[in-house]
MIGUPA-476160 format. One line per 10 residues: their letters; for each residue z negated, x negated, y of N, C-alpha, C. Coordinates in nm, 3 decimals, decimal comma. Atoms other than C-alpha are relative to their C-alpha. Example, Ala and Ser with C-alpha at 12.3 -4.5 7.8 and 13.67 -1.06 7.14 Angstrom:
2
AS) 0,000 -0,089 -0,119 -0,780 -1,230 -0,450 0,000 -0,090 0,120 | 0,006 0,082 -0,119 -0,714 -1,367 -0,106 -0,073 0,077 0,109 $
END
This chain:
231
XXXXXXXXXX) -0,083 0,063 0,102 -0,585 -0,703 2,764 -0,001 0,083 -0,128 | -0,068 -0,092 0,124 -0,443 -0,551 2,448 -0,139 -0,042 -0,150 | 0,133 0,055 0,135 -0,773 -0,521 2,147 0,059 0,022 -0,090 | -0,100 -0,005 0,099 -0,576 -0,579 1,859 0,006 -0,143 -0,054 | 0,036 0,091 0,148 -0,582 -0,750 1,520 0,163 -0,105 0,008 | -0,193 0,032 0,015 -0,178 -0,907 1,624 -0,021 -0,113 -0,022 | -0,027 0,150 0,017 -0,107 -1,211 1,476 0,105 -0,048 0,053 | -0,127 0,054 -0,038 0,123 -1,442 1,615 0,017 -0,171 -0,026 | -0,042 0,117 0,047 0,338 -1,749 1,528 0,056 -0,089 0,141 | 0,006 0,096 -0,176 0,341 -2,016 1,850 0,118 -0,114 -0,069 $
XXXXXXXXXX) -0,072 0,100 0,062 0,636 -2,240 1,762 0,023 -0,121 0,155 | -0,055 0,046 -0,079 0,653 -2,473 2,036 -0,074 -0,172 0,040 | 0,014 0,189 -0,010 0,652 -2,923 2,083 -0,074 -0,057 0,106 | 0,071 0,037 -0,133 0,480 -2,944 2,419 -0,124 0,040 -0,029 | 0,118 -0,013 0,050 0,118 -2,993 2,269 -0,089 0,031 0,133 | 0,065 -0,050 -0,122 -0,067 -2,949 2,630 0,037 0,187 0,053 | -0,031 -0,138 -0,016 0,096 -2,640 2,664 -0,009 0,071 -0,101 | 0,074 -0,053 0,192 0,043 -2,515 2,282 -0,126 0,028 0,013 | 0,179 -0,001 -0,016 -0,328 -2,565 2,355 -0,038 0,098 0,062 | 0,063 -0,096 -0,128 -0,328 -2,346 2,665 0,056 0,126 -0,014 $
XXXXXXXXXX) -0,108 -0,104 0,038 -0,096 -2,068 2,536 -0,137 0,075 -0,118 | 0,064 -0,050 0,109 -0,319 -2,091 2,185 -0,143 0,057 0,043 | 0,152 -0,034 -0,051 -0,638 -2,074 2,414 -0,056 0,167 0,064 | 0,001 -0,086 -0,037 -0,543 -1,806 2,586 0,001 0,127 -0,098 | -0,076 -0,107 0,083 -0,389 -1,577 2,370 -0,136 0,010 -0,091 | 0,176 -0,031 0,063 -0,726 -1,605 2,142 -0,053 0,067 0,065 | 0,109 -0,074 -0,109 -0,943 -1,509 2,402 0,045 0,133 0,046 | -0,067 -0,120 -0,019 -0,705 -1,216 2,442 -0,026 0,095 -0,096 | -0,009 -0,090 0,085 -0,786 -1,104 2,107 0,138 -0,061 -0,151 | -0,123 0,035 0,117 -0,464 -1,255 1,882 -0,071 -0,127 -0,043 $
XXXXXXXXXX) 0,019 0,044 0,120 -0,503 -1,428 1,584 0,175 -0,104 -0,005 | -0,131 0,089 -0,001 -0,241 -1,766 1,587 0,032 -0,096 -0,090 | -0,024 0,125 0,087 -0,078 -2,014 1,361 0,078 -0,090 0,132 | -0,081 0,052 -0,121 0,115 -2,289 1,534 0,089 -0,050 -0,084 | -0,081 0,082 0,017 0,425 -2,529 1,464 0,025 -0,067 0,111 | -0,075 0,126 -0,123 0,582 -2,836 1,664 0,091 -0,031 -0,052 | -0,159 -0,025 0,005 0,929 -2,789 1,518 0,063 0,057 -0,086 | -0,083 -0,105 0,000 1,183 -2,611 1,391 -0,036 0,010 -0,186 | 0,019 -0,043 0,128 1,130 -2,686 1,003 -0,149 0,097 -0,038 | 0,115 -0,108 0,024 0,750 -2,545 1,022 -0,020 0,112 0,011 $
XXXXXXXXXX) -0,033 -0,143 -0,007 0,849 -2,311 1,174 0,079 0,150 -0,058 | -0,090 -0,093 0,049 1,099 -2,181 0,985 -0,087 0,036 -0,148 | 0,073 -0,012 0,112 0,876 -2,214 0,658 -0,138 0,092 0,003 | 0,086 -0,077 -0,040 0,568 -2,049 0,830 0,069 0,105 0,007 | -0,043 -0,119 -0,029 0,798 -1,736 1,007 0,020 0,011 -0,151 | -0,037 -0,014 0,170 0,923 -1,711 0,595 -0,116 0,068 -0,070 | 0,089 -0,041 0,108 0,637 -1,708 0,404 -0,131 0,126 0,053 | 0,103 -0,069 -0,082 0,377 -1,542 0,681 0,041 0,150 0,045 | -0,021 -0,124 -0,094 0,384 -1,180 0,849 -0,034 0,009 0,129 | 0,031 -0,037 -0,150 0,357 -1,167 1,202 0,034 0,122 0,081 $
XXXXXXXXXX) -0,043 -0,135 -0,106 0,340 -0,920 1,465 0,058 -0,050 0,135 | -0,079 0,049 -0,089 0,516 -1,154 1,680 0,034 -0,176 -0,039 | 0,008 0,144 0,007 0,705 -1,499 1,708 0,029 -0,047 0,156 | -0,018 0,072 -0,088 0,674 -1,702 2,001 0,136 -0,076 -0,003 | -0,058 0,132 0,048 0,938 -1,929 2,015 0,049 -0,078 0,095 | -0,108 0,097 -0,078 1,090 -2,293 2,203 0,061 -0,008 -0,035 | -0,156 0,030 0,063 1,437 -2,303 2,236 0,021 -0,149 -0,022 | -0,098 0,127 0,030 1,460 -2,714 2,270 -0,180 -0,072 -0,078 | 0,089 0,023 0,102 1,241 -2,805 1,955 0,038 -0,147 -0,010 | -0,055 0,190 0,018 1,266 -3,179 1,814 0,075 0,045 -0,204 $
XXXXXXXXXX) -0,079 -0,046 0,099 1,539 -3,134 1,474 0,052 0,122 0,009 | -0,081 -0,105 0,009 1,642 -2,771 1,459 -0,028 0,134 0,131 | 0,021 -0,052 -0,147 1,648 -2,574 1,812 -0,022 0,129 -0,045 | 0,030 -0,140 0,017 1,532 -2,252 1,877 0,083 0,116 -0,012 | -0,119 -0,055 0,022 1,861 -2,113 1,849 0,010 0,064 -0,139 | 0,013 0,000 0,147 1,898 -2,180 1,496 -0,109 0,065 -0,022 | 0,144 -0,015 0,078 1,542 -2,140 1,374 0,016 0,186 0,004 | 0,009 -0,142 0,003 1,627 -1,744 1,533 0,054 0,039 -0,087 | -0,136 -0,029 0,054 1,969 -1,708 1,386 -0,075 -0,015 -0,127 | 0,014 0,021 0,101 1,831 -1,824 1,041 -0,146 0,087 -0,073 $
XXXXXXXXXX) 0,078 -0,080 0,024 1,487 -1,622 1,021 0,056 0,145 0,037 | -0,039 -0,132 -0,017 1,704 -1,312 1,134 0,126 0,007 -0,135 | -0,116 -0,065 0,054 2,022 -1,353 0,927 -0,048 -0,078 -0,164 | 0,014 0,047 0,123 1,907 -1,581 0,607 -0,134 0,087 -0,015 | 0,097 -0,072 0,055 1,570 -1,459 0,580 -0,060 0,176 0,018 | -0,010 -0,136 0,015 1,619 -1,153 0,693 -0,134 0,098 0,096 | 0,144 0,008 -0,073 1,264 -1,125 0,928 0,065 0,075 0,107 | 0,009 -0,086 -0,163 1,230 -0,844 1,193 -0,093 -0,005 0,085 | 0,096 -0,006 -0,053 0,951 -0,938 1,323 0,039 -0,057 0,156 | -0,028 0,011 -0,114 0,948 -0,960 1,731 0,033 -0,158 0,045 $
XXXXXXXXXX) -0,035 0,132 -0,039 1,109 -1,287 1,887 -0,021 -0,013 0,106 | 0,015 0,036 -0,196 1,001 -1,415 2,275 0,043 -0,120 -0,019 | -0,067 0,130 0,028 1,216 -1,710 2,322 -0,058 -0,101 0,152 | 0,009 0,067 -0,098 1,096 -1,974 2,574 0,053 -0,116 0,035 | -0,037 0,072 -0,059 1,240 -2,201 2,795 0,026 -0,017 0,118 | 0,006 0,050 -0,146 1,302 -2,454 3,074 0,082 0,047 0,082 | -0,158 -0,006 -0,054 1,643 -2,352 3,129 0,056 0,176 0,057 | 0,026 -0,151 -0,047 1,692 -2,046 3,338 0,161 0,019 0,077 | -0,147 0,006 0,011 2,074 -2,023 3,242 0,059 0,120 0,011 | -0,045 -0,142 0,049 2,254 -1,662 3,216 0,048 -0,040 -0,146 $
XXXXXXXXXX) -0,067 0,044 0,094 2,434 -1,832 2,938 -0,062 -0,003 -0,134 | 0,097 0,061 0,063 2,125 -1,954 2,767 -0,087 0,153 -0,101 | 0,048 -0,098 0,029 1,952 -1,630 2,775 0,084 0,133 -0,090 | -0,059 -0,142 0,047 2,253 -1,405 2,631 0,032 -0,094 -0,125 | 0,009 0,044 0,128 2,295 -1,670 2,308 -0,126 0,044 -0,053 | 0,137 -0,060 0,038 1,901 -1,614 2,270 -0,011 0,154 -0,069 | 0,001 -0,108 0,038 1,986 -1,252 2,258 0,063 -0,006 -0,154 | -0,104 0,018 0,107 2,284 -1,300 2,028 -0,061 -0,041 -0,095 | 0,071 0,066 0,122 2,078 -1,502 1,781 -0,086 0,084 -0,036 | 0,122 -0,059 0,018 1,808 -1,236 1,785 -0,128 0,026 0,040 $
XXXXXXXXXX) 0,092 0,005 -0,072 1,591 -1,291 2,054 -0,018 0,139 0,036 | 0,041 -0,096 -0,077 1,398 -0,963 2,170 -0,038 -0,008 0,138 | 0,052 0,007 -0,085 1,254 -1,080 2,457 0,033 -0,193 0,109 | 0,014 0,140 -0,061 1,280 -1,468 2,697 -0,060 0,000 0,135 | 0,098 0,018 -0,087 1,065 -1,609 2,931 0,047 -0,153 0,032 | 0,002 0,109 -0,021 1,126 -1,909 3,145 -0,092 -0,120 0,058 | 0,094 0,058 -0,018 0,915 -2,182 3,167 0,011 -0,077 0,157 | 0,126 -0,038 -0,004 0,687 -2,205 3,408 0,005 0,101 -0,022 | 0,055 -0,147 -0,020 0,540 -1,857 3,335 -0,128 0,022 0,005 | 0,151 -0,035 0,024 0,223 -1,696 3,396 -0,028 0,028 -0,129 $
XXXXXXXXXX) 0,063 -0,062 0,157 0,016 -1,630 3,085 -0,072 0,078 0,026 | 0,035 -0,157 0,025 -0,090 -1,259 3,169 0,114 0,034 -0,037 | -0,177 -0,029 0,021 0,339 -1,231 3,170 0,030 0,013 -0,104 | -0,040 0,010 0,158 0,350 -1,369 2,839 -0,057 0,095 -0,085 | 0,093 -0,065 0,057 0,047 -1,158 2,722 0,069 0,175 0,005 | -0,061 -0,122 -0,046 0,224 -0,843 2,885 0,127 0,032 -0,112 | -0,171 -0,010 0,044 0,571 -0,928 2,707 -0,040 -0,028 -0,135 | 0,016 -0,037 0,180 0,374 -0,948 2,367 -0,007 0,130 0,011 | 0,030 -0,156 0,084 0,208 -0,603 2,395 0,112 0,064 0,012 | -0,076 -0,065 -0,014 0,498 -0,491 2,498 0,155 0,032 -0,139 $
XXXXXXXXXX) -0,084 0,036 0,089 0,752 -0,620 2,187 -0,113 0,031 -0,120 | 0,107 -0,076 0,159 0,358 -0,523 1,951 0,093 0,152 -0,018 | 0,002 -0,150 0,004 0,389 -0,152 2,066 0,135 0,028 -0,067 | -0,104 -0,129 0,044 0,735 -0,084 2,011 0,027 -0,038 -0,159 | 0,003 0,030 0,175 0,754 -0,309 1,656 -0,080 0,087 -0,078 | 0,107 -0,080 0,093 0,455 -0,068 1,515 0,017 0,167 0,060 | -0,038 -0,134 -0,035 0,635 0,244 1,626 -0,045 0,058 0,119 | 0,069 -0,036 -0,140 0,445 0,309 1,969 0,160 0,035 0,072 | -0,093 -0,025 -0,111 0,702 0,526 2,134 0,016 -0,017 0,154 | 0,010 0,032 -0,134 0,593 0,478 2,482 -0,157 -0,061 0,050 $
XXXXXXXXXX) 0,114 0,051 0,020 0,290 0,365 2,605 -0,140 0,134 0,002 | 0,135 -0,107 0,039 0,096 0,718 2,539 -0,003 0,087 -0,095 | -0,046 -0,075 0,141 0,302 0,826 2,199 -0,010 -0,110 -0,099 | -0,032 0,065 0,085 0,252 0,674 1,896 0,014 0,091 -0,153 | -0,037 -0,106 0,101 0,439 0,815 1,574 0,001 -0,089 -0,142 | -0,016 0,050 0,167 0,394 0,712 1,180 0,048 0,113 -0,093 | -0,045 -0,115 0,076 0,637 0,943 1,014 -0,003 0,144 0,082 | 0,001 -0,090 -0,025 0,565 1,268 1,033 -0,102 0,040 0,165 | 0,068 -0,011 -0,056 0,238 1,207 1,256 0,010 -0,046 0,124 | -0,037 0,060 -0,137 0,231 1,172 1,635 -0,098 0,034 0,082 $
XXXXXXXXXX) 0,122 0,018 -0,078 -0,033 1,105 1,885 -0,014 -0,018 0,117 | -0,047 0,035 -0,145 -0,017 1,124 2,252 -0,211 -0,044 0,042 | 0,088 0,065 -0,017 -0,312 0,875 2,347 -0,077 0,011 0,151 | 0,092 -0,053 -0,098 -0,388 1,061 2,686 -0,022 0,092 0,002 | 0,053 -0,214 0,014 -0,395 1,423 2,595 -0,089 0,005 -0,085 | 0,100 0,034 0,127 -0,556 1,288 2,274 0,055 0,134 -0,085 | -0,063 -0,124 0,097 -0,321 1,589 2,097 0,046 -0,104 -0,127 | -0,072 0,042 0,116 -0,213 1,487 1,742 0,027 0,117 -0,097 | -0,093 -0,058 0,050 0,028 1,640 1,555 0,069 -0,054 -0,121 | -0,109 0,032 0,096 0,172 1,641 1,219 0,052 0,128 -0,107 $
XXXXXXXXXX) -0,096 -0,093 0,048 0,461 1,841 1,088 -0,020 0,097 0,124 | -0,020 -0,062 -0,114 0,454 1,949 1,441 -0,128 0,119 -0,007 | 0,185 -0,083 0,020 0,062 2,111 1,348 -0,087 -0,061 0,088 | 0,166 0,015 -0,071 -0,233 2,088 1,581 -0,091 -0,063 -0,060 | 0,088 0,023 0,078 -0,481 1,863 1,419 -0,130 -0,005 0,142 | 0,113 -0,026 0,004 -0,834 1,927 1,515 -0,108 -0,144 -0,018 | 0,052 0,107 -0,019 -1,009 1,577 1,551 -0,147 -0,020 0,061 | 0,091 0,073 -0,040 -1,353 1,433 1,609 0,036 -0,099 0,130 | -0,016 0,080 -0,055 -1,363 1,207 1,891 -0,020 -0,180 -0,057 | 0,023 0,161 0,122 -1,468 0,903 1,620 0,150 0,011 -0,053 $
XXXXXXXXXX) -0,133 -0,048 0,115 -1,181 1,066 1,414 0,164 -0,019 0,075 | -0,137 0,086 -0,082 -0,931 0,986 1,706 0,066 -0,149 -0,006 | 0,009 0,156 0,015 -1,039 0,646 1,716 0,025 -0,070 -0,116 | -0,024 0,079 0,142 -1,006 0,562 1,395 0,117 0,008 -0,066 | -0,096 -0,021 0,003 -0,687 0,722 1,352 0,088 -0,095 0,073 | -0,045 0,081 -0,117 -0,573 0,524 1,669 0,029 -0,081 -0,076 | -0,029 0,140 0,070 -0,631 0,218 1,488 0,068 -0,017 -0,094 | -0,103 0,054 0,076 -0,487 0,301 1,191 0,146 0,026 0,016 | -0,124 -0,035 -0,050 -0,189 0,435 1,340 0,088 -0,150 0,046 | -0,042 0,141 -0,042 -0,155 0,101 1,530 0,039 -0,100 -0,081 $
XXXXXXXXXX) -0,046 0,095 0,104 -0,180 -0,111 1,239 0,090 0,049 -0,085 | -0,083 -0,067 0,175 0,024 0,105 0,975 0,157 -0,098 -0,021 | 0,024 -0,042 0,092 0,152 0,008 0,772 -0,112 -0,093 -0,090 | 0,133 0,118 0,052 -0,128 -0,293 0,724 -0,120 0,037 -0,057 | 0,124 0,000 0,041 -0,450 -0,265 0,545 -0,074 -0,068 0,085 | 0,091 0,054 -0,081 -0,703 -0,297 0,807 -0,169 0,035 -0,102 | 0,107 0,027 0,062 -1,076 -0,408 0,633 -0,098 0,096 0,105 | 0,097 -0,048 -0,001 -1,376 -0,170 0,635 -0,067 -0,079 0,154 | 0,062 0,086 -0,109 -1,560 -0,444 0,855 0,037 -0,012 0,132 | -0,032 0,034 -0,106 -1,310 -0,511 1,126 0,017 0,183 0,070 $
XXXXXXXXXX) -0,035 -0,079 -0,047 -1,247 -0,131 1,146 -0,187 0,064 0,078 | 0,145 -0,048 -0,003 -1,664 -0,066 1,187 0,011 -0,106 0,142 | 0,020 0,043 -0,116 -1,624 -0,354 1,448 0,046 0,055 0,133 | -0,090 -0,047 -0,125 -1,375 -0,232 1,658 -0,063 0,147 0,063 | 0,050 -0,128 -0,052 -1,559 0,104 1,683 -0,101 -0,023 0,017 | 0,118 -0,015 -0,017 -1,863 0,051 1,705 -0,081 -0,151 0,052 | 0,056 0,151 -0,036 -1,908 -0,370 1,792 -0,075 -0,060 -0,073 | 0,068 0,047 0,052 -2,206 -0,525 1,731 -0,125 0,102 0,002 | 0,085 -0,136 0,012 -2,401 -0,182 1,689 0,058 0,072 -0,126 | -0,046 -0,085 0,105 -2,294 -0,081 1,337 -0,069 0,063 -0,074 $
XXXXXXXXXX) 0,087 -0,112 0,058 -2,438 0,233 1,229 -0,016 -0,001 -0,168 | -0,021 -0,001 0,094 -2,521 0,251 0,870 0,113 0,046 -0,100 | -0,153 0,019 0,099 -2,263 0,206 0,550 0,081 0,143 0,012 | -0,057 -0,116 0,077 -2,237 0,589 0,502 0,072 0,068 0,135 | -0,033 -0,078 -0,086 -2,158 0,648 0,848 0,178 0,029 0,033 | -0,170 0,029 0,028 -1,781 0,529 0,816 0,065 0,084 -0,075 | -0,058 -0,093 0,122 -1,732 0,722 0,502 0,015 0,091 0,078 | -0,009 -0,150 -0,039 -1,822 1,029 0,647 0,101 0,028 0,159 | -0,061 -0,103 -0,150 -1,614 1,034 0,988 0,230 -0,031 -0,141 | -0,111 0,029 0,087 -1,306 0,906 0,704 0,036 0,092 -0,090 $
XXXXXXXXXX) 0,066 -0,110 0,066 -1,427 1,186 0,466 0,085 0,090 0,106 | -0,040 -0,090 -0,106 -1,354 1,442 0,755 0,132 0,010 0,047 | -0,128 0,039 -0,031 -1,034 1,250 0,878 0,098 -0,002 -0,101 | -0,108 -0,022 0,128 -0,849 1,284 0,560 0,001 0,115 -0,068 | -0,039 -0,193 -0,006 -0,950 1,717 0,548 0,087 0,035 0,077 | -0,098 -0,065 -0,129 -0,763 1,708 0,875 0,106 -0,054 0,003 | -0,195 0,074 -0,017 -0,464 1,436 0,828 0,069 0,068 -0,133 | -0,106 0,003 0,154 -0,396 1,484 0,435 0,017 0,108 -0,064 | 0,001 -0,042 0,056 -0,536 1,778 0,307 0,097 0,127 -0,014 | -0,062 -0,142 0,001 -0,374 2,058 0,446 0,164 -0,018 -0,018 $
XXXXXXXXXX) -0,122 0,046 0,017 -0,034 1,855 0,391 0,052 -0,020 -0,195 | -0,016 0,058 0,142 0,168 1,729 0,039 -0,002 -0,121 0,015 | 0,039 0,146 0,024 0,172 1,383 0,139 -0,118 -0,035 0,025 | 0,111 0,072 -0,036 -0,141 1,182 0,143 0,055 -0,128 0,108 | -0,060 0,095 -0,110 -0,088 0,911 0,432 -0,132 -0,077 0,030 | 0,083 0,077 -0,003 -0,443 0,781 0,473 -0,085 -0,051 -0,154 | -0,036 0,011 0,112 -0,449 0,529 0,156 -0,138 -0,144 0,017 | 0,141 0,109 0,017 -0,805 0,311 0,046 0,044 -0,093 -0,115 | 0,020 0,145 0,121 -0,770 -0,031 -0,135 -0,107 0,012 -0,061 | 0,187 0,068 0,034 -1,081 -0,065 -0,339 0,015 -0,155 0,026 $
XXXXXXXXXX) 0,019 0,100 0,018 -1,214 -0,338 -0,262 0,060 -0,102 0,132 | -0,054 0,055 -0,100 -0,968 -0,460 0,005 0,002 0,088 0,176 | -0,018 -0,034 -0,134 -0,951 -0,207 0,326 0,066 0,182 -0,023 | -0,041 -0,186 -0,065 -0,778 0,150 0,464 0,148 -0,027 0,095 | -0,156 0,008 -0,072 -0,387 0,187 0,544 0,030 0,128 0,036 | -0,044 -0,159 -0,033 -0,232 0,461 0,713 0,159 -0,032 -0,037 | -0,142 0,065 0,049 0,142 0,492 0,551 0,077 0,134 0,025 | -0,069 -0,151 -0,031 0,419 0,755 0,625 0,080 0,005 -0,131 | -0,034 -0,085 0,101 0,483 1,006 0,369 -0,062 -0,050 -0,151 | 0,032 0,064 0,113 0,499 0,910 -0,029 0,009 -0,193 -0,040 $
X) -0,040 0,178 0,023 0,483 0,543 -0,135 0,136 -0,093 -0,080 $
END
C-alpha cells in the first residue's frame, strides 16, 4: 500500500460503509475527514486541501453531481475527484466526467480497488509522471534507476539523500515537518537531531547549489518544502 502523508475528504451518507472505507483507508496510511452530505461537503472540499475527494453521487440535499460541478467551477478546486455509486449507468458515468469527475467506481467495490484508484489520481495530481518518473520543475527522478536530474545534470546522491528527496518530491509543493520526515526514514529508530541536518546539509550542495534557483525551502519552526524554481 501507498506510505504517504495523503489526505482525503470521504463525502458519503451510508454510515456502515463510511466506517469501513474510513477504517481502511487509515490503516493504509491516509489521513481522513468525513461528511454525510452535500453541504459539508462542499464547505469542508472549500476551506480544506486535499490530495483527494472521495465522493457519493446520491447524497441527501445536494447530489454528487452538483457538489462536483460547484467545487470545480465556483470554487475553483483541482484537487482529484473518485465519484461513487450504485448506478452502473454509461450515462451516469459520462455526466460524472462532465461535472469533473477524474475517476468512478461502482458500488459494490473492493477496497484495495479504491485504494489503487487513489494512488493512482495521488501520483499523477503531485506530478508523478509514471509510476518510476517523478518531475518538480526542472528536477526529475526515475525511482528505479535512482538517476536524478536537474537542468538535465547528473546529480550525485547519497542513498539517505534519495530518500529524502523522494519524499519531498512527493509532497512538493507541501511543507512536510522535521518529525514526520525523520519518521518516514528512519521509524521508530531515530538517529540523533544532527543527523537530519547533515544528510539535508549535503542534499541542498547537490540540488541547489550548483544551480540559480534554490528549490529545497526550510520554515523555521514549521517543516522542509521542495518548490520548483523561484517563489
Amino acid at each position: 500500500m501507498m506510505q504517504t502523508n495523503a489526505s482525503i475528504l470521504l463525502v458519503e451518507d451510508h454510515k456502515p460503509l463510511a466506517e469501513t472505507v474510513t477504517l481502511f483507508l487509515e490503516n493504509a496510511g491516509y489521513t481522513l475527514d468525513y461528511a454525510a452530505d452535500g453541504l459539508t461537503a462542499l464547505h469542508l472540499g472549500t476551506v480544506n486541501q486535499y490530495d483527494a475527494i472521495i465522493l457519493d453521487v446520491m447524497l441527501p440535499g445536494i447530489n454528487g453531481f452538483d457538489i462536483c460541478q460547484r467545487l470545480r467551477n465556483d470554487a475553483g478546486i483541482t484537487t482529484p475527484i473518485l465519484m461513487l455509486t450504485a448506478r452502473d449507468q454509461l450515462e451516469d458515468k459520462l455526466k460524472g466526467f462532465q461535472e469533473g469527475a477524474d475517476d468512478y467506481l461502482v458500488k459494490p467495490f473492493d477496497l484495495p480497488e479504491l485504494d489503487a484508484r487513489l494512488q493512482a489520481l495521488i501520483r499523477r495530481q503531485r506530478g508523478e509522471i509514471d509510476e518510476k518518473t517523478i518531475a518538480v520543475g526542472d528536477l526529475h527522478m526515475n525511482t528505479r534507476t535512482m538517476e536524478v536530474r536537474r537542468e538535465g545534470k547528473l546529480l550525485k546522491l547519497t542513498p539517505t539523500g534519495f530518500k529524502i528527496l523522494k519524499i519531498l518530491m512527493r509532497e512538493s509543493p507541501q511543507i512536510i515537518t522535521r518529525e514526520s520526515l525523520e519518521r518516514e526514514l528512519w521509524g521508530d529508530m531515530v538517529p540523533d537531531s544532527d543527523t537530519l541536518r547533515s544528510h539535508l546539509y549535503q542534499l541542498r550542495k547537490t540540488v541547489d547549489k550548483p544551480f540559480n534557483a534554490e528549490m529545497i525551502r526550510t520554515q523555521q519552526g514549521v517543516g522542509i518544502k521542495l518548490v520548483a524554481g523561484n517563489p
